[in-house]
C-alpha positions as CSV (number, residue, x, y, z in Angstrom):
1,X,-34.0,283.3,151.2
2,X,-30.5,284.2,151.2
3,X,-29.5,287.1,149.5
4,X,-25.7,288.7,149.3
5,X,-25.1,291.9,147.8
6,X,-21.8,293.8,146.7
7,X,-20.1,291.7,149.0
8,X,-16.4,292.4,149.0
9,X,-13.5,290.0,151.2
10,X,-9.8,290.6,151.6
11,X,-7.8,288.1,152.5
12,X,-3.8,288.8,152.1
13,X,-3.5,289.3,148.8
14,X,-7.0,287.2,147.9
15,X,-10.4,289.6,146.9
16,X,-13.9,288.2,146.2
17,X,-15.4,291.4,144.7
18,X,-19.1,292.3,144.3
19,X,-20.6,288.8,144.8
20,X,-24.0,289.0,144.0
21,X,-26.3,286.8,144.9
22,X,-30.3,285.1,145.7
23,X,-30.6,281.9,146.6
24,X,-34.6,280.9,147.5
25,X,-36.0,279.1,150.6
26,X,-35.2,275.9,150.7
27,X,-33.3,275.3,147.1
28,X,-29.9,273.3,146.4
29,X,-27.6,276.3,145.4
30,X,-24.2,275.1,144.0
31,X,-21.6,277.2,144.2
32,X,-18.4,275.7,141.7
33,X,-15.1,276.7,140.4
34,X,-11.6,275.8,139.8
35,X,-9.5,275.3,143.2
36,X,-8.3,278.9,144.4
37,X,-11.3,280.2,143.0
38,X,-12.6,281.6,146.3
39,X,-15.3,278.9,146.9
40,X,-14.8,278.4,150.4
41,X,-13.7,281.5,151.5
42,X,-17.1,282.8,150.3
43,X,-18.6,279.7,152.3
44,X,-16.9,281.0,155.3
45,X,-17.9,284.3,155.1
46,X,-21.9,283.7,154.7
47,X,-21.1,281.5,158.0
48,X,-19.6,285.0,159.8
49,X,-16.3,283.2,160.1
50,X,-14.3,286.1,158.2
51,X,-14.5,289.8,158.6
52,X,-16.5,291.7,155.7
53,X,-14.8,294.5,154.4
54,X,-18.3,295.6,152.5
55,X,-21.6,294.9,151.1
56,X,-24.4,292.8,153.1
57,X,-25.5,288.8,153.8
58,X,-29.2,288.6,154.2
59,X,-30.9,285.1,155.7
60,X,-34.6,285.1,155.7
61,X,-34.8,288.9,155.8
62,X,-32.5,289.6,158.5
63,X,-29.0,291.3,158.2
64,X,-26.6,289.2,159.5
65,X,-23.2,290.7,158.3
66,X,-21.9,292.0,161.0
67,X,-23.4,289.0,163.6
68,X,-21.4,286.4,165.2
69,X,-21.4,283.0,163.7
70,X,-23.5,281.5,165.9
71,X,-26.3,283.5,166.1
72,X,-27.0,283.1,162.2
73,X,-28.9,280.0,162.4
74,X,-26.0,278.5,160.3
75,X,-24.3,275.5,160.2
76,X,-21.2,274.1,158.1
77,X,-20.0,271.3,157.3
78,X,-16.1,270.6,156.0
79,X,-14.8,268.3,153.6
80,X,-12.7,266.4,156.3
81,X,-15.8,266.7,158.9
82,X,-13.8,267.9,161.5
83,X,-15.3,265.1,164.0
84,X,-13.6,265.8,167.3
85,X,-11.8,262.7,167.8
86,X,-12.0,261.9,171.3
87,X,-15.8,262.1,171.8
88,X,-18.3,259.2,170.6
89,X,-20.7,259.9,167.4
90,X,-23.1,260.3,169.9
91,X,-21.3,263.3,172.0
92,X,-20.0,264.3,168.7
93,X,-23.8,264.9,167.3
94,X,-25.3,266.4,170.1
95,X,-22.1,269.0,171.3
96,X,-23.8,272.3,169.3
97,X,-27.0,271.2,171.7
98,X,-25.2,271.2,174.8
99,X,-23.6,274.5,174.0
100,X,-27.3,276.1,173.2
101,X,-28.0,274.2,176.7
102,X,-31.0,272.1,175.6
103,X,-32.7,269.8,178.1
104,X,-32.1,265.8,178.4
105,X,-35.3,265.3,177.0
106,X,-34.7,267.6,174.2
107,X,-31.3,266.7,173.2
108,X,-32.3,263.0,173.0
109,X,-34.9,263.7,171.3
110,X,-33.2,265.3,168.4
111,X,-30.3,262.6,169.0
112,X,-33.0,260.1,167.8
113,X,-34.7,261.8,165.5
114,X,-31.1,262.8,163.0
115,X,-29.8,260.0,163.8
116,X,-32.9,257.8,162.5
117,X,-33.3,260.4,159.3
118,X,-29.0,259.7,158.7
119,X,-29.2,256.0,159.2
120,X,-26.7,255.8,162.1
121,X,-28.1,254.9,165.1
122,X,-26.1,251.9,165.4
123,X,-23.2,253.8,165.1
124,X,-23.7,256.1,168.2
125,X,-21.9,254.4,170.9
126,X,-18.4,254.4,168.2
127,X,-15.4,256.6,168.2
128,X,-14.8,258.6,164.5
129,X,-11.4,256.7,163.9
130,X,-13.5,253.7,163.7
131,X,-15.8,254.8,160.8
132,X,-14.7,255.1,157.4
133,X,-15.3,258.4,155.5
134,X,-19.1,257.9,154.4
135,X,-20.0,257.4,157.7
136,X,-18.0,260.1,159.1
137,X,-19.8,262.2,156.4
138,X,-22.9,261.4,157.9
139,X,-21.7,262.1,161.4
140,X,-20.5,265.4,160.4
141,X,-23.8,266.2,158.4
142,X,-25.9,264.9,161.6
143,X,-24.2,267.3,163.9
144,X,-24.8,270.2,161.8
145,X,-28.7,269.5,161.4
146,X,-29.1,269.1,164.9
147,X,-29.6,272.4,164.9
148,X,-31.7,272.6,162.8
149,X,-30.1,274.9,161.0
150,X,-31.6,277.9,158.5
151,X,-29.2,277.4,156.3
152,X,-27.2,274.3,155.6
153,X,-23.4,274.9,154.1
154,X,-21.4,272.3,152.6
155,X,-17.9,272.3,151.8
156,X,-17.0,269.9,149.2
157,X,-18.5,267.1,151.6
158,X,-17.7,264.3,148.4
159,X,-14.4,265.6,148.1
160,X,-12.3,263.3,150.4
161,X,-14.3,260.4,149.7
162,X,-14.0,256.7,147.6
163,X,-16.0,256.3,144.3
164,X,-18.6,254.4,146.0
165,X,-18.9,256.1,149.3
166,X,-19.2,259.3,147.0
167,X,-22.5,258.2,145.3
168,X,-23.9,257.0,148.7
169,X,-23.1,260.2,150.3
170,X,-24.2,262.0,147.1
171,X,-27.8,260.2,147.3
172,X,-28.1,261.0,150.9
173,X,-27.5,264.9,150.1
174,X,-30.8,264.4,148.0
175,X,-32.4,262.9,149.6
176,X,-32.1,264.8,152.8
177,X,-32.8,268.3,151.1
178,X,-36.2,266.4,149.6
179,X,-37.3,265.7,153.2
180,X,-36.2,268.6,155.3
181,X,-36.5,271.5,151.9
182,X,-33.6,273.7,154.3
183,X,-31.9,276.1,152.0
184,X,-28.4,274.9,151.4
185,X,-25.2,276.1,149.5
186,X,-22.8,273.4,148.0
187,X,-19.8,274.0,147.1
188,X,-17.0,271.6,144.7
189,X,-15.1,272.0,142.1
190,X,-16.7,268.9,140.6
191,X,-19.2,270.2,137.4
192,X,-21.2,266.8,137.2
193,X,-21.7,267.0,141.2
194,X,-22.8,270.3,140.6
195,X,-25.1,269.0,137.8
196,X,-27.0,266.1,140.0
197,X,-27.5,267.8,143.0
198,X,-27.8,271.9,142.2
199,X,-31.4,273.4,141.5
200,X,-29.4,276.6,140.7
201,X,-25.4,276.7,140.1
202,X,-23.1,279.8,140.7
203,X,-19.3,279.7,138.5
204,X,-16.6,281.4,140.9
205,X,-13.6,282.1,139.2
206,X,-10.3,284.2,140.3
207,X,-12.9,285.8,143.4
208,X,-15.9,286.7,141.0
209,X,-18.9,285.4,139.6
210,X,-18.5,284.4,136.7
211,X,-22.6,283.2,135.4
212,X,-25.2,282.1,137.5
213,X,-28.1,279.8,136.1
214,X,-29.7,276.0,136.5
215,X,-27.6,273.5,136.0
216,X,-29.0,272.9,131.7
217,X,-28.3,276.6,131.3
218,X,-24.9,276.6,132.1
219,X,-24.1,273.1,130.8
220,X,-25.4,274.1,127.3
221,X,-25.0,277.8,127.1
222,X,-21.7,278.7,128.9
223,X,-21.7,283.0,128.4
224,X,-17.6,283.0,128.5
225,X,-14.3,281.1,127.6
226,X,-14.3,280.7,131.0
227,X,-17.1,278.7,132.1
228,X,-16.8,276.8,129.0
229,X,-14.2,275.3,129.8
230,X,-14.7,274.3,133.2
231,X,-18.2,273.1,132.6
232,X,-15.7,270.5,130.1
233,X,-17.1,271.8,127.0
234,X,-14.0,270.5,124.9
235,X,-14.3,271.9,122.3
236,X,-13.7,276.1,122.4
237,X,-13.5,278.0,118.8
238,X,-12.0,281.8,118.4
239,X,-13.7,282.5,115.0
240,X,-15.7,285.0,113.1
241,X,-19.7,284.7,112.5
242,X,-20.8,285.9,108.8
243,X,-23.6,285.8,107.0
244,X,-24.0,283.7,103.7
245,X,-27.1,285.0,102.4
246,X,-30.4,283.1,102.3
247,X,-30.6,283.4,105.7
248,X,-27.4,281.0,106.3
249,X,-24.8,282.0,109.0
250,X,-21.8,280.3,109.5
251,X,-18.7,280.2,112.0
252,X,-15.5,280.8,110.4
253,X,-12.5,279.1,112.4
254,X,-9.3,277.9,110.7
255,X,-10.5,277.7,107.7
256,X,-13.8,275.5,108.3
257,X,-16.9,277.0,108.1
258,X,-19.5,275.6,110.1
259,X,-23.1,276.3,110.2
260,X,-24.3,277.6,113.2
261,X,-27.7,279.3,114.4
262,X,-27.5,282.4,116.1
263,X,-28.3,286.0,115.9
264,X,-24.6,287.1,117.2
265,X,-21.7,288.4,114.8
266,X,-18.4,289.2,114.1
267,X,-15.6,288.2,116.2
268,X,-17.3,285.4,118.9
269,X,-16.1,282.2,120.1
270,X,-18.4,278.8,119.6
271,X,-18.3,275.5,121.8
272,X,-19.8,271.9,121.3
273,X,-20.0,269.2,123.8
274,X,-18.3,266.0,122.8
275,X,-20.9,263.9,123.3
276,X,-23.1,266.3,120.4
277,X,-21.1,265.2,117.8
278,X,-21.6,261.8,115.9
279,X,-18.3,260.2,114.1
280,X,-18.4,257.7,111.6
281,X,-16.5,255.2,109.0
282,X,-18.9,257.2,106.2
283,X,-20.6,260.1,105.8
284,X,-24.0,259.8,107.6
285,X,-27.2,260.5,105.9
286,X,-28.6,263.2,108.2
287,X,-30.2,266.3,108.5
288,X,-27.8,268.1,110.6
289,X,-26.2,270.5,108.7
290,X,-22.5,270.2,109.9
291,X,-20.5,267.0,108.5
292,X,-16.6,266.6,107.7
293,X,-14.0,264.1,107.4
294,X,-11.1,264.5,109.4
295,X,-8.3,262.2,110.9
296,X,-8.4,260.8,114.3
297,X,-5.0,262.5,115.8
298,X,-5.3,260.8,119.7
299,X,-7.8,258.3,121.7
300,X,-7.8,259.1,125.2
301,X,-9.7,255.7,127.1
302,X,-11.8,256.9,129.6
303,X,-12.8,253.5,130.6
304,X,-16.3,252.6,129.5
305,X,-15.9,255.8,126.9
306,X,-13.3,257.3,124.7
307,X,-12.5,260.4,123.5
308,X,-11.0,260.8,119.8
309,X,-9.6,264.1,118.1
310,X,-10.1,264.2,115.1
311,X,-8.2,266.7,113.0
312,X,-10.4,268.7,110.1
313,X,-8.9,271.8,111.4
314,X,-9.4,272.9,113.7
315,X,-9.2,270.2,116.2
316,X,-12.3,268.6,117.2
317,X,-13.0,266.2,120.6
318,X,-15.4,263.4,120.3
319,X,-16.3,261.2,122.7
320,X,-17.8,257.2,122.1
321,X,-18.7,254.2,123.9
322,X,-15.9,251.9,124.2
323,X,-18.4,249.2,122.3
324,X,-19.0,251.6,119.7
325,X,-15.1,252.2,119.1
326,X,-15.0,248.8,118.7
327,X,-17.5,247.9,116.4
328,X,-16.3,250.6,114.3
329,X,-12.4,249.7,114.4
330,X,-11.1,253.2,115.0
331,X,-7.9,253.9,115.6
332,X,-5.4,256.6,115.5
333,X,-4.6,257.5,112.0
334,X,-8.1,256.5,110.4
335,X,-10.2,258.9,108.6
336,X,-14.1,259.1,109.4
337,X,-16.7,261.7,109.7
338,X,-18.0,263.6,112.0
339,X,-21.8,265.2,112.2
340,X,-23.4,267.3,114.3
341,X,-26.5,270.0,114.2
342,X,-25.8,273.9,113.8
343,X,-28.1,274.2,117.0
344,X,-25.5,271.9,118.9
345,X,-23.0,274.7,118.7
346,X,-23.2,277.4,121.3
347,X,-22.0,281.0,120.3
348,X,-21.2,283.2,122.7
C-alpha cells in the first residue's frame, strides 16, 4: 500500500498542496490532469527525486519521505524512456542490477526472465536508435522491473507513441500488472487511457486533488466544473434546480427546463455525456422524460463519429455514428430532436 498524507511541494513558483492519498497493493492507480497540473512533479516526488517541504510518503508501511531514491524499492519510467544510447538493450536492462552488484548468475537470470515476460529477447544484442518507440517502451519498462520494484511509476509511457504502437504498448501495461499484481501509479493527461487501464483514478488540477474514484464514478458523476470538463463531458449547465410538485424536479438553464433526478437544489450546475443523448428527424416515442427540437448549429467529423450541436438553448453536443448521420441526412441547419433520460443528467 501506498499512502501520502498532507504532502506539500514547492517548486519556484509551482505548489502541490495537501495531496491526499491510498493507493492498495498491487492496484492500477491513475493519476490524470490537464498539462501543468502537477502530475509528474507529484510522480517525482513519491520516487524521492524532489525535496518535501511537508507531510509523509508511506510504501508498504514504511516512511520513506525523507529516504534516498534508491532505497524506496521504486522504479520510474519516462515518457521518452531515457534509454542510455550508447549501451545495448541488454546493458541497458540489466544497469540498475550491476549498480545493486548482483552476481552473473543472478543478473542473467533476471535478464531472461523480463526479457521473456516483455517479448524482447531477440532484441538484446540491439542499440536503442535502432528500435522504434514501442520497443523502446518496452526496453525502458524491462529495465525498471528488473528490480523488481515495490512500486512501479509510469510517466505518460503512451505519450510519445504512434496510434498503433499506443494500443500495443497500452495492452502490454495490462497485461503485465495482471501477471506481476505490483502496485503502480500511471500518470497522462489522456481521460480514456485513464479509463482502460486505472482500477482507481486521481484528477490533479492547478497542484490539487481535485476527486478521487474508479474510473465509472468519475466518468458519470464528475463532483465539479472541473472534472467535468476534462473527463469530456460536453455538455456543462449553470442553472437552478426547483421543484414542480408531484414529486417532479427540474433544471432550469436558459430558459429550458429539463427533468432531472436528484435530491440537490438551488443554484447547481448539470452535465450529460454526448453519447446519452439520442437525436432524431421526429420526435421519438420513448420513456425518457427529456425531448426537444432544436437546430443543428455545427458538425464536427470525428472520423467514424460526429458530433452535432444542436441549438434549443442552451447549446447541446451530440455525438453519432458517421453511418447514422448518414442514414438520417443531417446537416447543419436541419431541425430534429433530441431525447435523453432525467437520470442521464448529473447534478452536481
Amino acid at each position: 500500500m501506498i499512502e501520502i498524507k498532507k504532502l506539500y511541494v514547492k517548486l519556484g513558483d509551482f505548489m502541490l498542496q495537501d495531496i491526499n492519498l491510498t493507493v492498495a497493493d498491487g492496484e492500477y492507480f491513475i493519476i490524470v490532469g490537464p498539462t501543468g497540473a502537477g502530475k509528474t512533479v507529484l510522480l517525482e516526488s513519491i520516487a524521492g527525486l524532489y525535496p518535501v517541504k511537508s507531510g509523509e510518503i508511506w510504501v508498504k508501511g514504511r516512511l520513506v519521505t525523507r529516504l534516498d531514491p534508491e532505497k524506496r524499492g521504486i522504479s520510474i519510467v519516462y515518457q521518452d524512456h531515457v534509454l542510455f544510447p550508447h549501451l545495448s538493450v541488454k546493458d541497458n536492462i540489466t544497469f540498475g542490477l550491476r549498480l545493486r552488484k548482483q552476481t552473473r548468475h543472478e543478473t542473467e537470470a533476471t535478464l531472461d526472465w523480463v526479457s521473456g515476460l516483455l517479448g524482447i529477447s531477440q532484441l538484446l544484442d540491439r542499440k536503442p536508435d535502432t528500435l522504434s518507440g514501442g520497443e523502446q517502451q518496452k526496453v525502458a519498462l524491462a529495465r525498471a522491473l528488473s528490480i523488481k520494484p515495490q512500486v512501479l511509476l509510469l510517466d505518460e509511457p503512451l505519450s510519445a507513441l504512434d496510434p498503433e504502437s499506443r494500443e500495443g504498448v497500452q495492452q502490454e501495461l495490462h497485461q503485465l500488472h495482471n501477471r506481476l499484481q505490483v502496485t503502480t501509479i500511471h500518470v497522462t493527461h489522456d481521460f480514456e487511457e485513464a479509463i482502460a487501464l486505472g482500477d482507481h483514478i486521481a484528477v490533479l488540477g492547478e497542484g490539487q486533488i481535485k476527486q478521487v474514484g474508479t474510473p465509472e464514478h468519475i466518468f458519470r458523476q464528475p463532483n465539479s466544473e472541473f472534472v467535468a470538463r476534462f473527463a469530456m463531458a460536453r455538455n456543462i449547465f449553470f442553472g437552478e434546480v426547483v421543484d414542480k410538485g408531484n414529486g417532479n424536479t427540474v433544471f432550469s438553464a436558459e430558459g429550458t427546463e429539463l427533468a432531472v433526478a436528484t435530491d440537490l437544489r438551488g443554484s447547481r450546475h448539470a452535465s450529460i455525456r454526448p453519447e446519452d443523448i439520442l437525436i432524431s428527424p421526429e420526435p421519438l416515442r420513448s420513456s425518457a422524460r427529456n425531448s426537444f427540437g432544436g437546430i443543428i448549429t455545427r458538425v464536427t467529423d470525428k472520423g467514424s463519429t460526429l458530433y452535432l450541436t444542436v441549438n434549443l438553448p442552451p447549446d447541446f453536443i451530440c455525438m453519432v455514428t458517421r453511418r447514422s448521420f448518414e442514414e438520417m441526412g443531417l446537416a447543419e441547419g436541419k431541425k430534429v430532436y433530441i431525447t435523453f433520460k432525467a437520470t442521464a443528467i448529473h447534478v452536481f
